[in-house]
Every structure is written in C-alpha cells, then in structure tokens.
C-alpha positions in Angstrom: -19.4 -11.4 26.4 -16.6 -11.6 24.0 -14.4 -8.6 23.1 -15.0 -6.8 20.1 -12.4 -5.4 17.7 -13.3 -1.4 17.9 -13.8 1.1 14.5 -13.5 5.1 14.7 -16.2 6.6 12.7 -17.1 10.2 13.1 -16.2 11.3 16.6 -16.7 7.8 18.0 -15.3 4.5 18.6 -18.0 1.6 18.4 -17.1 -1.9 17.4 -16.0 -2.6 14.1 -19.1 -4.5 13.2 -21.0 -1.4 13.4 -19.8 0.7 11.5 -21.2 1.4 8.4 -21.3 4.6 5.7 -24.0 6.2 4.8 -25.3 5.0 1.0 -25.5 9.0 0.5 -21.6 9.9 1.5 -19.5 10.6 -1.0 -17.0 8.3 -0.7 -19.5 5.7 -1.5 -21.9 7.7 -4.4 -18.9 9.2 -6.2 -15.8 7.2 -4.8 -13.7 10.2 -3.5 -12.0 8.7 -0.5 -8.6 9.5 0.7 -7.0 6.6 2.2 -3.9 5.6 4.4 -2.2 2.1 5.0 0.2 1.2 7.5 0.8 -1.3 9.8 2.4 -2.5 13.1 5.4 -4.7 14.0 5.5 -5.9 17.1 2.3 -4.3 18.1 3.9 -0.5 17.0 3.1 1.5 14.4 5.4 2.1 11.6 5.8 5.3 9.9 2.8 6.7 11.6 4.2 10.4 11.2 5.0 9.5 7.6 2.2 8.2 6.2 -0.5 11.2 8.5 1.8 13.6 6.7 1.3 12.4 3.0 -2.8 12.1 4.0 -2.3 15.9 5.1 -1.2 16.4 1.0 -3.8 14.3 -0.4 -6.3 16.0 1.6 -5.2 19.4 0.5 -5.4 18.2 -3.6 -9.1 17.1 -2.4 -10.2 20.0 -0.6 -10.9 17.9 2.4 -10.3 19.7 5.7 -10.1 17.3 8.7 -11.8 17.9 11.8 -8.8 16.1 13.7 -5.3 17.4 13.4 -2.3 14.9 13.5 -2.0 14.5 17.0 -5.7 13.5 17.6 -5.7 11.1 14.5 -2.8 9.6 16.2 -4.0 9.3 19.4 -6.7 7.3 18.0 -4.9 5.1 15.8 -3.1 3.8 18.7 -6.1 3.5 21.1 -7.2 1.3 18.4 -4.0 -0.6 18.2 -4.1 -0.9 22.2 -7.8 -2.4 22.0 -7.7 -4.3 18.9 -4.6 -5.8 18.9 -5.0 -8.3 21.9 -8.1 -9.7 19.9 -5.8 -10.5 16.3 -4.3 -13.7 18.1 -1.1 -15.6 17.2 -0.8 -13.4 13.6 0.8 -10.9 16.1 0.0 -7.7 14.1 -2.4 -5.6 12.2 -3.0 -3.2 9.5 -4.3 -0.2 10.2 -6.6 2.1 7.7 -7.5 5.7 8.0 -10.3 6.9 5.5 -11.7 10.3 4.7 -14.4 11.6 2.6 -15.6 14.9 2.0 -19.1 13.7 3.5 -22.8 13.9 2.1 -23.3 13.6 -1.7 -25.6 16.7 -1.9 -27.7 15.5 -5.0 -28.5 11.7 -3.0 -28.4 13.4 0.9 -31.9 13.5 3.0 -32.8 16.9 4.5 -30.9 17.9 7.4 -27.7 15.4 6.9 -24.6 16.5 8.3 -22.5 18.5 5.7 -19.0 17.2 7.7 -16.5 15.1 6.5 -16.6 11.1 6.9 -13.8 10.1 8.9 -12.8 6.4 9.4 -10.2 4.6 10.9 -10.0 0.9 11.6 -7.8 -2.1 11.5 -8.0 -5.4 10.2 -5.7 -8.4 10.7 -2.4 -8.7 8.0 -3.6 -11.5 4.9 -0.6 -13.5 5.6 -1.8 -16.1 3.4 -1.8 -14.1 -0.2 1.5 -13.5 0.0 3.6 -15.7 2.6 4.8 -18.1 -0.4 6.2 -15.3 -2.3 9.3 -14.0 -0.5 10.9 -17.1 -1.8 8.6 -17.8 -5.1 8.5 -14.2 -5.8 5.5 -12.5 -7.6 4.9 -12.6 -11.5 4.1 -9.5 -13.5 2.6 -9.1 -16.9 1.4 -5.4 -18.7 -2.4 -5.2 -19.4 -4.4 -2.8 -22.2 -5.2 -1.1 -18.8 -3.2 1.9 -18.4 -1.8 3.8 -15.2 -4.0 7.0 -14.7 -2.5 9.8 -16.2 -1.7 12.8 -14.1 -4.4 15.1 -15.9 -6.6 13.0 -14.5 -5.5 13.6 -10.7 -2.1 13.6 -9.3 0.2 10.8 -8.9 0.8 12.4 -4.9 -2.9 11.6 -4.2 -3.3 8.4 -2.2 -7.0 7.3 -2.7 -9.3 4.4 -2.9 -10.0 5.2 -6.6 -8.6 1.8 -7.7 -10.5 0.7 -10.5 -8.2 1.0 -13.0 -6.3 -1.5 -10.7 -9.1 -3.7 -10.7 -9.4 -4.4 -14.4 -5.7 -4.6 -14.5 -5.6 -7.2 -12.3 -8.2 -9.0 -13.8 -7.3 -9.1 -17.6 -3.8 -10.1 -15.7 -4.9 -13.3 -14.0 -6.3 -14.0 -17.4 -3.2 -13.9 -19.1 -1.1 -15.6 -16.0 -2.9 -16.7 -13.2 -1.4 -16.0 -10.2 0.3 -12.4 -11.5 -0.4 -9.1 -11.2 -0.2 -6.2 -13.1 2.3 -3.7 -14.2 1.2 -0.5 -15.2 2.4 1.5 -18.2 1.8 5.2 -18.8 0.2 6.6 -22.1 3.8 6.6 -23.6 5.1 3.0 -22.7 7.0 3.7 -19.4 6.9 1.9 -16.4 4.8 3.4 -13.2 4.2 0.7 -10.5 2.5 -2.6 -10.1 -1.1 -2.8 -8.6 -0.9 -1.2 -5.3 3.0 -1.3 -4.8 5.4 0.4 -6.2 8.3 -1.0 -8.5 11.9 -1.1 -8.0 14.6 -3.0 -10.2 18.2 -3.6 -9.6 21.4 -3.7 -11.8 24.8 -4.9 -11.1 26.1 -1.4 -13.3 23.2 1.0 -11.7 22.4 -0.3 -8.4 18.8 0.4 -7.7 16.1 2.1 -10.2 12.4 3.3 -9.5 11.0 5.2 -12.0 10.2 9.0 -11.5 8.1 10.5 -8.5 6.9 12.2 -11.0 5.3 9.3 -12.4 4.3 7.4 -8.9 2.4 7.3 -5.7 5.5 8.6 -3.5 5.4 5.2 -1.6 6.5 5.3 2.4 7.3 1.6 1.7 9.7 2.7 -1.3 11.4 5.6 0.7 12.2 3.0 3.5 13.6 0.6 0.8 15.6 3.6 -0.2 16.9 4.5 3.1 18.2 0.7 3.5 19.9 0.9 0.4 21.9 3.8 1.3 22.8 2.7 4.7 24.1 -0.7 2.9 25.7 1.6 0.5 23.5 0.4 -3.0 23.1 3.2 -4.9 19.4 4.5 -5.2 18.0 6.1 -8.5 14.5 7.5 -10.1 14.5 8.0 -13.5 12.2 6.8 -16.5 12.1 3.3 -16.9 11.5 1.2 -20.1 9.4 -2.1 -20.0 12.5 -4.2 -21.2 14.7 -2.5 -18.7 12.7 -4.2 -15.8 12.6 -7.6 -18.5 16.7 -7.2 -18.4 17.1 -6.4 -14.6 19.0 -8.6 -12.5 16.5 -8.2 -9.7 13.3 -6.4 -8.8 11.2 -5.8 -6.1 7.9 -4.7 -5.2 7.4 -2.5 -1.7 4.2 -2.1 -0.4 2.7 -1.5 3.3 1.9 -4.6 4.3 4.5 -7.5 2.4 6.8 -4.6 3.1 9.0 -6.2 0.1 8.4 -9.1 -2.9 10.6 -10.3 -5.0 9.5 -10.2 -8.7 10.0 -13.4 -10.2 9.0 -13.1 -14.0 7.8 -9.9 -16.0 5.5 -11.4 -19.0 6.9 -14.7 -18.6 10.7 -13.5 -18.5 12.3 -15.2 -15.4 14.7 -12.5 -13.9 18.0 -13.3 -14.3 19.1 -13.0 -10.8 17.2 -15.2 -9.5 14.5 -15.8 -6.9 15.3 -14.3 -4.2 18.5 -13.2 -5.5 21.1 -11.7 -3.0 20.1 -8.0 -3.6 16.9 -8.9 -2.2 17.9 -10.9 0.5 20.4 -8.3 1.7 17.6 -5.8 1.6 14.9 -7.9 3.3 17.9 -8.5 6.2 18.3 -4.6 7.0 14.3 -4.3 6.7 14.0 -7.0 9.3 16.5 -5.5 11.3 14.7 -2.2 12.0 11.5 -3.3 12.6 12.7 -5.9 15.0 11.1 -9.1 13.2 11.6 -11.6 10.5 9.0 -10.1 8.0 9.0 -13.1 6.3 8.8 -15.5 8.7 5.8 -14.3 10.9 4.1 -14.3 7.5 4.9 -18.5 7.1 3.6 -18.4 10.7 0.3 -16.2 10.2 -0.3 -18.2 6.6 0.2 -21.4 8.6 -2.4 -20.2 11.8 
C-alpha cells in the first residue's frame, strides 16, 4: 500500500485525506480561524518558536485556549515533517499549517457535540510554480477600491484565515493587471501590505522602510528580512508610508513565509527605478540563502520545473 501524507486533527493523526471539519465548527459557519504558516528548508523547520509564539497572541485576542501547549504543538509539527516529508519528492520541502478554531457553532451544532476547540495541523507541498519566475521578473502591484481592514475591526496582531477582503482585492487587481496583486491602503491613503505578505521599500537616502506595526500583521518573514539588513548594515525603518513613496522607491520587496522574498517590479504600472532584481535585493536574498542553507530561488526553478 502506498504511504499516505498524515493530518493532525483533534488529538489524532490520520492521513491527510481524511480529515475533514465539521460543517457545524466555527471556523467553517462563522470563519474564526487562527492560522500559522511556516515552512522547512532542508527538511527543518524555520522559525518554529517564532511563529507558535505570535499564534499564542492571536489566540489570546480570540479567546481561544489551546488544549496543547508549545511543546506538544511542536512535537507534532515535526512528527508530521518526519512522516510527510519523505512523500513530497524531488520539491524537497513543505509548508506547514497549524489551524485553530474555537470549535462547535452553538446555533448550527447537533446535541451532544463536543464544545472543544478545533485543532489542525497539516502540510502541503511549496507551489513552486506561482512564484518561481518572479525572483528575477519580480511581482506587479496595483491599489484596489478594497481597503485593508481597519483595526476597529480586529487587530492588525491577529493572524487569521479571515481573508476575504484579500480575495476581492486580488480579484478587481487581476482585472486591472493580470498577473498583479494587490496593495492595500488604509481608510486614510497609507500603505499596509500586499495580499498575504508584507511590504518593504528601499532608498538610497533611507535604507529600508516598512510601514508601522501598528499598521501590519507583525510578519516573522519581515523581522528576518530586518535582521539581514542589520547584519549587512542597511538601515531598517517603520514609519507611515505614502502610496507615491513606494511609486518613487528605488527597490521594494515583498516577504512572506513561503517565497520568503519578491522583488516588486511595477506599483500601478510604475516600473521601479532600481530595477528588477536590483542589487539591494540581491544582496538581501544572498544573506537569506545563506542562513537557511539553500538557494531559495533556485530550488523554486527546480520545484516549478518537476
């Protein structure tokens, strides 16, 4: 019989074929999901510590209370990295997600459901192909009518699979530019992040900008870009950011878990002056390769190309 990649859901491992939510969970009825991303290079997780802490914050602003501490969660995700990963073949790595929900929807739920939390965790091999092409094409941008969710509505710390606004972002995007994503303005004009990344620009008199934390998902892919930075001595800045700032910049970037880092190559149809991929990104890319221990962009080619 042919191995089966394994899923974690709700005290058990079963194969990943299997496992399936409840139409009454909450999650699914009302959308209220926490979520984590990461991924592995070389077959080892990165950031693991990282990213269980910021789910530890994001469960707090829910109310969600985990049955599985830290440890346990981790001792999981790597069982499922020991099983699974032998099964992903020549693309050589995987993504890993960890999901949590604060269970039965009590209006939709049968008699007698359990009143615990859902909690999911399961890989999936990297999408080389959608973005492979783009560390040396870079990735075009273009603002929407859809806005980033204001804070009122639930804090920018909270890491969740509430993504719609994403969705129709993305769409009226492609409409305008196929191929690009969007970048999301707040209510007052500024610049937040892209669709699922964060955004960073660069400038020969400022170094490197992201706009506030304040403002964005506190991004364990942007906090490594900004530890490179500093050990390649490029200053590193968050401040407010203005829509023709990132028109003007030399370079910018987006960072997200599993790209780890794209070049942007136009922001509504302004080519970046510094070109694609222009030295600031290359340098960066270099140290990011360097401590992971791979050529990010070059198992990508390879995984596109399998």
């Amino acid at each position: 019989m042919t191995a089966q990649p394994l899923a974690f859901l709700n005290d058990r491992f079963l194969p990943y074929a299997d496992a399936a939510i409840a139409l009454h969970d909450a999650g699914f009825v009302q959308g209220v999901t926490v979520s984590e991303q990461l991924r592995t290079f070389g077959g080892r997780l990165f950031r693991l510590e990282e990213h269980l802490q910021r789910l530890d914050e994001s469960l707090a602003i829910v109310g969600i209370r985990s049955p599985h501490g830290n440890a346990e969660l981790a001792e999981i995700a790597q069982r499922l990295i020991d099983h699974n990963l032998p099964l992903a073949g020549a693309s050589g790595d995987l993504g890993l997600a960890i999901l949590l929900t604060p269970g039965p929807y009590a209006a939709f739920a049968p008699p007698g459901a359990s009143d615990k939390p859902t909690v999911c965790l399961h890989t999936y091999r990297l999408a080389f192909p959608l973005w492979a092409g783009k560390f040396r094409t870079g990735q075009a941008l273009v603002t929407t009518s859809v806005m980033q969710v204001p804070p009122e509505c639930w804090p920018t710390a909270l890491k969740c699979r509430s993504r719609m606004h994403y969705y129709l972002a993305d769409r009226e995007a492609q409409r305008i530019e196929p191929g690009a994503r969007a970048l999301m303005l707040d209510q007052e004009g500024g610049v937040t992040e892209a669709s699922t990344a964060n955004l960073v620009i660069a400038r020969t008199t400022e170094g490197l900008v992201s706009p506030p934390l304040r403002k964005i998902l506190p991004g364990i892919s942007v906090a490594v870009l900004a530890e490179l930075a500093q050990s390649l001595k490029i200053p590193f800045t968050y401040r407010d950011l203005t829509l023709q700032e990132v028109i003007d910049a030399d370079e910018a970037f987006l960072t997200s878990t599993s790209p780890c880092m794209l070049p942007v190559s136009r922001v509504n149809g302004h080519a970046l002056r510094g070109g694609v991929p222009g030295p600031i990104y290359e340098r960066l890319l270099a140290a990011w390769n360097q401590l992971v221990g791979l050529d990010i962009a070059e198992q990508a080619r390879r995984g596109a190309a399998i």
